[in-house]
N, C-alpha and C positions, 0 to 999 in steps of 0.2 A: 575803729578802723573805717576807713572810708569806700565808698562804692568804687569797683572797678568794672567797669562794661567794656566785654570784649564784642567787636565790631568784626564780622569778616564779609567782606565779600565775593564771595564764590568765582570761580573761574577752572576750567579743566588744564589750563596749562602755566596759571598764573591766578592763585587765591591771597587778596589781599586782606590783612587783618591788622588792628591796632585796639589796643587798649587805652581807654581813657576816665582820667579820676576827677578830681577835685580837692585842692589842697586852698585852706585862706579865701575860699572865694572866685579862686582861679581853675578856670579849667587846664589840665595839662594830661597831655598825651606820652604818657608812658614809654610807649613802643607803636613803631607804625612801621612794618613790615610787609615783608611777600614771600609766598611758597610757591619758589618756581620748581615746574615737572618739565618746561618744555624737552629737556633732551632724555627725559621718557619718553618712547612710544609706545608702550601696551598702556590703554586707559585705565584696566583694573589695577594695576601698578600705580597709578597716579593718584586715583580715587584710595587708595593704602595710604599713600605719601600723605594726602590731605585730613586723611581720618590719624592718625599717628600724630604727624604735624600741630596740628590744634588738642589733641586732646594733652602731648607733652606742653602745649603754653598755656592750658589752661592750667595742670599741676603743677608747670613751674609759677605761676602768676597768680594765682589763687582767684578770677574774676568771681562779683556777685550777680552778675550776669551777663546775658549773650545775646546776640542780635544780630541775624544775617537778613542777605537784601533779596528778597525773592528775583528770580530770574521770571524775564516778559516774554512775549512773544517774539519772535525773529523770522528772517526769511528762510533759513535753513534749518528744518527740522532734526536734522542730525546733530548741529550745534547747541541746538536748544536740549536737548535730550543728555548730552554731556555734562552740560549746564547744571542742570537738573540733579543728574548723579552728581557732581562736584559740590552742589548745596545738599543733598542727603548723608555724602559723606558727612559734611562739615557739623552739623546738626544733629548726626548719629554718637560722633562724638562727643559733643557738648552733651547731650541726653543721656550718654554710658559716664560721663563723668559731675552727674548730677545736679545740672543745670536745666533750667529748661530753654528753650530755643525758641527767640521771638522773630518773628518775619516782619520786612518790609519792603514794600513795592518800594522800584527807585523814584519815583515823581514824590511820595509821600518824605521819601528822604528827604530831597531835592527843597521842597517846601519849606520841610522844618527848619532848613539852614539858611535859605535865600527869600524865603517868602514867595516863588515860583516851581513848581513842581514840574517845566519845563526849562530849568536853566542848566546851564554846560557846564560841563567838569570843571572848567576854569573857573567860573563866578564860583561855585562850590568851593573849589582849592583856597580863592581869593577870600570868601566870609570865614572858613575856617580856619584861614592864618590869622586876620583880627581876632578869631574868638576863643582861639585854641589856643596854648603857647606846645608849640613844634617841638622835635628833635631837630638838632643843627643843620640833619643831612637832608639833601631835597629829596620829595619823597613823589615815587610812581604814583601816576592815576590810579592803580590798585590799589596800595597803602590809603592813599587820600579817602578812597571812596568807604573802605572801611572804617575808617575815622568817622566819614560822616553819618554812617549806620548805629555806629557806637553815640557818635551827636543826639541823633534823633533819639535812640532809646529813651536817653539819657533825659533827653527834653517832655517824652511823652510822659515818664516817671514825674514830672512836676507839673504836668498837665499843662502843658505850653499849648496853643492853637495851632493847629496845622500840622500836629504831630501822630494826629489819630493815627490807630492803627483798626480801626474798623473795615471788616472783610468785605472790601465791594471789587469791583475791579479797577484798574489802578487812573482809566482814562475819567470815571466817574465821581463826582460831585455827592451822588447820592445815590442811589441804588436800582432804583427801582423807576418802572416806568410811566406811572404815577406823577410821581416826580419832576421828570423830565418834560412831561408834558406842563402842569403846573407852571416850569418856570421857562418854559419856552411858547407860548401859545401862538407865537407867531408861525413857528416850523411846523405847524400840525396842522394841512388841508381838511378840508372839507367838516369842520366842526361849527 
């Protein structure tokens, strides 16, 4: 039976998810969807919908596993914090349905599909219709970004470059400040 990685990407009023396998050589996306709350408004309702939502596609779909996209920082701390609960639902489920649940910053995504950890939704959408074969219908920035969560996992499983999921923070190269000096010696006065 072949690996299915489900892929979500977290969102409080719109959480995108897709599944993707590999049949012959070919990568193919099963399902590429989205769990809209917006005409919910109580958020613990919504965080329900999402925790419910994902754990029925994961019993219907049987994945061998899960991969969501960590939420970054933002200007609005209320947003971020929704965020947040939206990826713990997501992940509460996957963990109650005996999965384990792997994180990724979106630049690490971003990378593993474009070769840039700072490239747009669109170049994203655009590498993963070369590499992916799609469902017919067009599919949301949500769906997409999902897709490329499930991408990345998929790719760090075979040890691709650029796929690290190594805990640093998501704007850093390396870790540590060591480091940063090492390979910058020009930005560091007075040494």
């Amino acid at each position: 039976m072949p690996d299915i990685i489900l892929g979500i990407d977290p969102g409080s009023r719109n959480t995108g998810y897709a599944l993707l396998t590999e049949e012959n050589g070919k990568l193919i996306a099963l399902r590429c969807d989205v769990i809209r709350m917006a005409d919910i408004d109580d958020h613990a309702e919504r965080l329900q919908v999402i925790f419910d939502k994902v754990s029925a596609i994961i019993r219907s779909n049987k994945p061998t596993s899960c991969a969501v996209e960590t939420p970054v920082y933002g200007v609005d701390p209320m947003a971020m914090l929704k965020l947040g609960r939206a990826q713990a639902a997501a992940m509460l489920a996957i963990t109650n349905n005996g999965l384990p649940a792997v994180e990724y910053f979106p630049k690490v995504v971003k990378k593993s599909i474009t070769g840039n950890g700072n490239a747009s939704k669109e170049q994203v959408a655009f590498m993963l219709n070369k590499m992916v074969k799609l469902p017919d219908e067009k599919l949301s920035n949500d769906a997409t970004d999902a897709l490329a969560v499930a991408w990345c996992h998929m790719m760090k499983g075979r040890g691709i470059p650029g796929s690290s999921n190594k805990k640093t923070h998501q704007n850093n190269k390396k870790g540590d400040w060591a480091s940063f000096v090492a390979d910058n010696p020009d930005r560091v006065k007075g040494m």
